[in-house]
C-alpha positions as CSV (number, residue, x, y, z in Angstrom):
1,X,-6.9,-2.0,-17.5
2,X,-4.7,1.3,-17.9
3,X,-1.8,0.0,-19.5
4,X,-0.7,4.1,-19.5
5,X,1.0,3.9,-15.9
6,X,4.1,2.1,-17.3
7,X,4.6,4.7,-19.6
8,X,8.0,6.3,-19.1
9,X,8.6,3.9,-16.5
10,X,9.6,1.0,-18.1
11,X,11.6,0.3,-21.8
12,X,9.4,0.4,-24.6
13,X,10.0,-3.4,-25.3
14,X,7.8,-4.1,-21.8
15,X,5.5,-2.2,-22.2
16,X,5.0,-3.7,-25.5
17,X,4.3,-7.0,-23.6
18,X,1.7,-5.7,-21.3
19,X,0.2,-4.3,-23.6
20,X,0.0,-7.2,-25.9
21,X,-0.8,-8.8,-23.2
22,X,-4.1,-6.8,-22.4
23,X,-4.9,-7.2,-25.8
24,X,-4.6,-11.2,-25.9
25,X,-7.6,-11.3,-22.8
26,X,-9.9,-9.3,-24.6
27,X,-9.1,-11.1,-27.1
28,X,-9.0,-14.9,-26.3
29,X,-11.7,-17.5,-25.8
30,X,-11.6,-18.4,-21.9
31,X,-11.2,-22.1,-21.5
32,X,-12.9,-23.8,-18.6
33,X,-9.8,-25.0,-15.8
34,X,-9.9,-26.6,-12.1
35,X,-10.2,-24.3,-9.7
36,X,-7.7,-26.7,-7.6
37,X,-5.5,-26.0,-9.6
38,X,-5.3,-22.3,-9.3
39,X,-2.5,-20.9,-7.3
40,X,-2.3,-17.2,-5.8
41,X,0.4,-14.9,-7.0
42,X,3.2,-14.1,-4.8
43,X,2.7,-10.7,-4.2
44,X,0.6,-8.5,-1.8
45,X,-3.2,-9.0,-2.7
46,X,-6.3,-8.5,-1.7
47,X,-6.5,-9.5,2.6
48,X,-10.4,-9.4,2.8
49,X,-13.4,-9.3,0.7
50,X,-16.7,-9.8,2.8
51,X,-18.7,-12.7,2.4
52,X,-22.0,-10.7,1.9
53,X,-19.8,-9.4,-1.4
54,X,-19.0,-13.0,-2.0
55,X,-23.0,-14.4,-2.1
56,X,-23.9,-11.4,-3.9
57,X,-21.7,-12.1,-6.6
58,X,-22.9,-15.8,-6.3
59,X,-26.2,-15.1,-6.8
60,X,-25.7,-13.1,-9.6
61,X,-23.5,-15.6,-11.5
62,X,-26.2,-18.3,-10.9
63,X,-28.7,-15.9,-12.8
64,X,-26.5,-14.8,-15.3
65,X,-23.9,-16.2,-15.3
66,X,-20.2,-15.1,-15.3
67,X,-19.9,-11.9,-17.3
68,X,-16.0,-11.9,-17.4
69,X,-13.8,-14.9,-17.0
70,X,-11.0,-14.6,-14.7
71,X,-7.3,-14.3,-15.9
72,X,-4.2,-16.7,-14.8
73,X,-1.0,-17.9,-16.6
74,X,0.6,-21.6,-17.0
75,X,2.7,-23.0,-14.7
76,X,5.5,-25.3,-15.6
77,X,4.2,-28.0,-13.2
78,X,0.2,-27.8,-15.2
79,X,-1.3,-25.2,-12.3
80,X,-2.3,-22.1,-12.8
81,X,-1.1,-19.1,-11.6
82,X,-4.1,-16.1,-10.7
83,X,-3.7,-12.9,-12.2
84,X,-7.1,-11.3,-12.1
85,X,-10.5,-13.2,-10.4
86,X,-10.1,-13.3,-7.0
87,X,-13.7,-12.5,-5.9
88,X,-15.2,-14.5,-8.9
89,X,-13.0,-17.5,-7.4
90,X,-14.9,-17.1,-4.2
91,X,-17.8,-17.1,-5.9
92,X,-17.8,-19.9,-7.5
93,X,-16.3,-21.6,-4.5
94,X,-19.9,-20.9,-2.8
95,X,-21.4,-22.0,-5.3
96,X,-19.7,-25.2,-5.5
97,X,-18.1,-25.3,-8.4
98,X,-15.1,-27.7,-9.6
99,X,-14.2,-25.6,-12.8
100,X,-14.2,-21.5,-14.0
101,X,-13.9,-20.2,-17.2
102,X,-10.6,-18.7,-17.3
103,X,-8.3,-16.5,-20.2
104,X,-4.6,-18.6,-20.1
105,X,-2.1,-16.4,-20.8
106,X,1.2,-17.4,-21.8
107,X,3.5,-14.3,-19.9
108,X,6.5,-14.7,-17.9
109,X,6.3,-13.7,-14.6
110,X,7.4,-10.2,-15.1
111,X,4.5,-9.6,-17.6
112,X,1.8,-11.2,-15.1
113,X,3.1,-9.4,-12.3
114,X,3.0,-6.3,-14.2
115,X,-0.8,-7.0,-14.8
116,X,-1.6,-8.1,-11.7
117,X,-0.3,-5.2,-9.8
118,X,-1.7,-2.5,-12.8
119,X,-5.1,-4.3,-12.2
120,X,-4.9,-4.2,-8.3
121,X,-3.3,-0.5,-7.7
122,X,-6.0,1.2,-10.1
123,X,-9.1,-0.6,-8.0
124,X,-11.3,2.2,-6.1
125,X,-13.0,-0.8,-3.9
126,X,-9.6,-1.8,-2.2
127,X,-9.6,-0.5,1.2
128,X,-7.1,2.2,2.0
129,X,-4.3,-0.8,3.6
130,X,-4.7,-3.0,1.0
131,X,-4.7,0.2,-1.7
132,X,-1.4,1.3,0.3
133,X,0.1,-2.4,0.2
134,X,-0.4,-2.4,-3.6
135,X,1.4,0.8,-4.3
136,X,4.6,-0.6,-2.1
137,X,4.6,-3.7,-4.4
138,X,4.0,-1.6,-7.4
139,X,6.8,0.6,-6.5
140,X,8.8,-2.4,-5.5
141,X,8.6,-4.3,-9.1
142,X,9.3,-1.2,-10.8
143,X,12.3,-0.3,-8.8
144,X,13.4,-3.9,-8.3
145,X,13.8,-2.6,-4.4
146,X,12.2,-4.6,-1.3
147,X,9.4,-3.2,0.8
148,X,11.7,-1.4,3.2
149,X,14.1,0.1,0.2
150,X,11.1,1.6,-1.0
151,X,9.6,2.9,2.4
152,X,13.3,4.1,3.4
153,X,14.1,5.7,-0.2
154,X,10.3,7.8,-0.1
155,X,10.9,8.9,3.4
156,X,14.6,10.3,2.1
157,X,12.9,12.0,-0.9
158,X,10.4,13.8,1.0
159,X,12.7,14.7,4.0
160,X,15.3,16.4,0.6
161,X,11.9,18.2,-0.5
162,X,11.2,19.3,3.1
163,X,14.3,20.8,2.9
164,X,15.6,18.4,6.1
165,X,18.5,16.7,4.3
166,X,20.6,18.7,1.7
167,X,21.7,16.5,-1.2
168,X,20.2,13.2,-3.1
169,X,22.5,11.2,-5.5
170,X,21.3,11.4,-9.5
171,X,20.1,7.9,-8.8
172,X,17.7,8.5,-6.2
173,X,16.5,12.2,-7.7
174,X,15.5,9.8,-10.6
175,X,14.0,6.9,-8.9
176,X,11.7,10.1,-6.3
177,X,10.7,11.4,-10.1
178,X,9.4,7.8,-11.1
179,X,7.5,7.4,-7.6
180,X,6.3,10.5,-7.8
181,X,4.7,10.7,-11.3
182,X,3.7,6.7,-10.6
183,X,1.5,7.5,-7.2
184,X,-0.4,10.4,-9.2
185,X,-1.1,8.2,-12.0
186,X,-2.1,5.7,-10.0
187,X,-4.3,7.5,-7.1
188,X,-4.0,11.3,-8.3
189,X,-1.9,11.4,-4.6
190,X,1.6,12.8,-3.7
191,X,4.6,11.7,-1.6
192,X,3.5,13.2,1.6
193,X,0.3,12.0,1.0
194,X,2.3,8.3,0.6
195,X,4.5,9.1,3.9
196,X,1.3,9.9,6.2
197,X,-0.4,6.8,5.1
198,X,2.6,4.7,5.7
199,X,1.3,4.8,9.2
200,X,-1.1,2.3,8.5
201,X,1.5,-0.2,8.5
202,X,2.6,0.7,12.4
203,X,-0.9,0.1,13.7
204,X,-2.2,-2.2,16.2
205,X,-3.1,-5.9,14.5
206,X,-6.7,-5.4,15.5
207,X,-6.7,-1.8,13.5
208,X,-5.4,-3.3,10.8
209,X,-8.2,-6.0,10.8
210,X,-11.1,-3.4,11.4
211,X,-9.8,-1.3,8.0
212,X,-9.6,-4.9,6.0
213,X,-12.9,-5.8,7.3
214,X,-15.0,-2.6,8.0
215,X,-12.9,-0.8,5.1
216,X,-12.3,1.9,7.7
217,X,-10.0,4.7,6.8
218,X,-6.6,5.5,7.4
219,X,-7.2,9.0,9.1
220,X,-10.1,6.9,11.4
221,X,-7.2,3.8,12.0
222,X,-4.8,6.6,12.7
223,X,-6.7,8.1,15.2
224,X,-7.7,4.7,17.2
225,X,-4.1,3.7,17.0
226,X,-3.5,6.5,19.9
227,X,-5.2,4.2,22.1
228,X,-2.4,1.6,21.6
229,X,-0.8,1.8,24.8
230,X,-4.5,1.4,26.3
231,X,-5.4,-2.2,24.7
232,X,-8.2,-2.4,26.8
233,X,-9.6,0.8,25.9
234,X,-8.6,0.3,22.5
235,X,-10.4,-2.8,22.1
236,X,-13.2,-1.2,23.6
237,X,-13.4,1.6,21.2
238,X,-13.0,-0.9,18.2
239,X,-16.3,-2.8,19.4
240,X,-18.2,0.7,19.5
241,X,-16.8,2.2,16.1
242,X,-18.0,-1.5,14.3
243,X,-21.6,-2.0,16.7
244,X,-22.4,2.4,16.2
245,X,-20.9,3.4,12.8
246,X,-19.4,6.0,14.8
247,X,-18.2,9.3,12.7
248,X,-14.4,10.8,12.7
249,X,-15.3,13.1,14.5
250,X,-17.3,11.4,17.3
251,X,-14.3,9.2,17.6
252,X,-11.9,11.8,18.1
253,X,-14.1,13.1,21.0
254,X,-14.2,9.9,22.3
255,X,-10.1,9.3,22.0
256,X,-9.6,12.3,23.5
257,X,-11.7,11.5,26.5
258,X,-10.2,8.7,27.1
259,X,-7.1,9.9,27.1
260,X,-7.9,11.9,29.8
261,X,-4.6,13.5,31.1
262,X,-2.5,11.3,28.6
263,X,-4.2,13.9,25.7
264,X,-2.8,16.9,27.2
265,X,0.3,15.3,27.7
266,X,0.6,14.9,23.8
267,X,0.6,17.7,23.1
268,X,3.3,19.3,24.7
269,X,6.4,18.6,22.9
270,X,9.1,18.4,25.8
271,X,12.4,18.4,23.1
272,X,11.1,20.9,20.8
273,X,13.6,23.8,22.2
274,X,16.0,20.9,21.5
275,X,14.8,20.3,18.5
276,X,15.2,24.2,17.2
277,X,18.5,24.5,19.2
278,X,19.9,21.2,17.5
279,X,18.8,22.9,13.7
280,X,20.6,25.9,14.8
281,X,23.9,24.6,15.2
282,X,23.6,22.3,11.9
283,X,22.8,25.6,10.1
284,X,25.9,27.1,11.7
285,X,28.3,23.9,11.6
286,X,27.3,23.2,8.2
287,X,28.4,26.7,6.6
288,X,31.9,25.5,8.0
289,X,31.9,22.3,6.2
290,X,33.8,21.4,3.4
291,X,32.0,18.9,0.2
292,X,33.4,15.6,1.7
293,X,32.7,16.8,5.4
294,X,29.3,17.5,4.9
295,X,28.3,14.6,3.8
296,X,29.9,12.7,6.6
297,X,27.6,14.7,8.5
298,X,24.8,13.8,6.7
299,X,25.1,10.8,6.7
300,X,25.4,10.5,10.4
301,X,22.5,12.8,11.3
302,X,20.2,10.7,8.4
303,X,20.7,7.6,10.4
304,X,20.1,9.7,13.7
305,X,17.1,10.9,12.2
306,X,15.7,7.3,11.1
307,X,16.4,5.8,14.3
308,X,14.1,8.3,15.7
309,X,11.4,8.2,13.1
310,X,11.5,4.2,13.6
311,X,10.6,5.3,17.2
312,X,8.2,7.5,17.1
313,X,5.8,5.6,14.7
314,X,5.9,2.5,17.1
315,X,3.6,4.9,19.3
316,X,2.1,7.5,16.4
C-alpha cells in the first residue's frame, strides 16, 4: 500500500497514522473473526467482481490456503468494519465458511477510511467506473467536499485553465493544486483526463452495468451511450458488444450506422456562430468592466455555463 499519496496533502500527524497503521498489518498476527459480523465500509467500493474471479480464488484458498488475511477495524457495537478483503470474503463465502482470518485494527474512522480508499484508488483490476468512483471519494475525504463539490470545483478548475473563466479564489487554486498532483499520483492522469471520464457517470444504467460486469471502457461506454435516445437499439448493441467481443472501432461503425441521419445531424453544431458571437462580446464587455463588475459577470455567465454543461451531458 503506497502510503506516498498523502504526502503533502494531509498534516504530518495523519499521515503518521496511516502509516503506523500500514505498519501494524504487516505487522500483526490475524485473528480468526465471523464473517457475519463483518460490515462494509460506507464509502464507494467495489460494484462487481465476477463470480468466475470468485471460484478461482476459492479454489485456490482450498489448496493453499489464504495467503493474506483480510483487514477490518472494531466496532463499538463488537462488528467489524471491512477495510481491505472484499474478494477473499466472497471466497470464503463459496466456500462456506463461518470465520476468516482477519488483521483488527484499532483506527478511527478517518485512519480506515484513509486506507481503504489508498488501497482501492491504487488497484489496476478496478474497472474504469469503479476506478473513477474511487478517485471522487478519494478526493472527497481529502477535501472534506461531497461528490458534487468535487465534480463542480474540477469542472471550474479546468474551465480557469482553458482559459473560459478568468479568476479562481486562493482557496480553490490550492485545492485544483491538490487534485491535480493527487490524480497523477494516483493514475499518472490529468484533470481533463478526470473531466472526460466524468461522463461515465451520465450514462445509461445498462452501460454502466456492461463496464461493471464486462469491465468495458470508458471511451467504448461513451460511445454506446450515443444510442441513448434509441433504447431499443441500444439494448441491442449492448447484447452484440457482450455475445461478439466487438472492437472500438467496429462499434463506432456500427453507432454510426445506426444513427443513420441522426449521425450527420451531430455533427453540425447549429449555435456555434452563437457560440463565437456570444465570446466576442464578453471579450469586448469585459475590457469595460471594472474589479467588482466583472465578477458579477462571472458569476452570472459561470452558472449560465453549468446549466448548459448539466444539459448537454444528459445526452453526451
Amino acid at each position: 500500500m503506497d502510503t506516498s499519496i498523502f504526502d503533502d496533502v494531509f498534516e504530518t500527524p495523519k499521515v503518521k497514522k496511516i502509516k503506523e497503521a500500514v505498519q501494524t498489518i504487516k505487522e500483526v498476527k490475524p485473528e480468526e473473526i465471523e464473517i457475519s459480523k463483518i460490515k462494509n465500509p460506507r464509502f464507494h467500493d467495489r460494484s462487481y467482481v465476477s463470480p468466475e474471479r470468485v471460484v478461482s480464488l476459492a479454489e485456490n484458498i482450498k489448496e493453499y490456503g489464504l495467503a493474506q488475511p483480510i483487514v477490518v477495524r472494531k466496532l463499538p457495537d463488537g462488528s467489524y468494519e471491512r477495510i481491505i478483503g472484499y474478494i477473499r470474503i466472497k471466497a470464503f463465502q463459496y466456500l462456506k465458511k463461518d470465520k476468516i482470518p482477519a488483521v483488527v485494527l484499532d483506527v478511527d474512522e478517518e485512519t480506515a477510511l484513509a486506507l481503504m480508499i489508498s488501497e482501492n484508488a491504487q488497484r489496476e483490476d478496478l474497472n474504469d467506473y469503479d476506478k473513477l468512483m474511487s478517485h471522487l471519494d478519494y478526493l472527497s475525504f481529502i477535501l472534506k467536499k461531497d461528490r458534487d463539490e468535487i465534480i463542480k470545483l474540477a469542472r471550474k478548475i479546468f474551465n480557469y485553465i482553458s482559459g473560459n473563466i478568468k479568476q479562481l479564489s486562493p482557496e480553490e487554486r490550492r485545492e485544483g493544486h491538490i487534485i491535480e498532483k493527487t490524480l497523477q499520483k494516483l493514475s499518472g492522469t490529468n484533470l481533463r483526463t478526470f473531466i472526460e471520464r466524468l461522463k461515465m457517470l451520465n450514462v445509461a444504467p445498462q452501460i454502466k452495468e456492461a463496464i461493471r460486469k464486462y469491465g468495458w471502457s470508458y471511451s467504448l461506454a461513451v460511445e454506446v451511450n450515443k444510442l441513448r435516445e434509441y433504447p431499443e437499439k441500444m439494448n441491442e448493441l449492448i447484447q452484440r458488444i457482450i455475445e461478439e467481443n466487438l472492437s472500438k472501432k467496429e462499434v463506432e461503425k456500427l453507432v454510426k450506422e445506426m444513427l443513420g441521419e441522426e449521425a450527420e445531424k451531430r455533427v453540425k453544431n447549429p449555435f456555434k456562430e452563437a457560440f463565437r458571437d456570444i465570446n466576442r462580446k464578453v471579450s469586448y464587455v469585459y475590457r469595460k468592466l471594472s474589479e467588482a463588475e466583472k465578477k458579477k459577470v462571472e458569476r452570472e455567465i459561470e452558472k449560465k455555463l453549468n446549466e448548459i454543461y448539466r444539459l448537454l451531458e444528459r445526452y453526451d
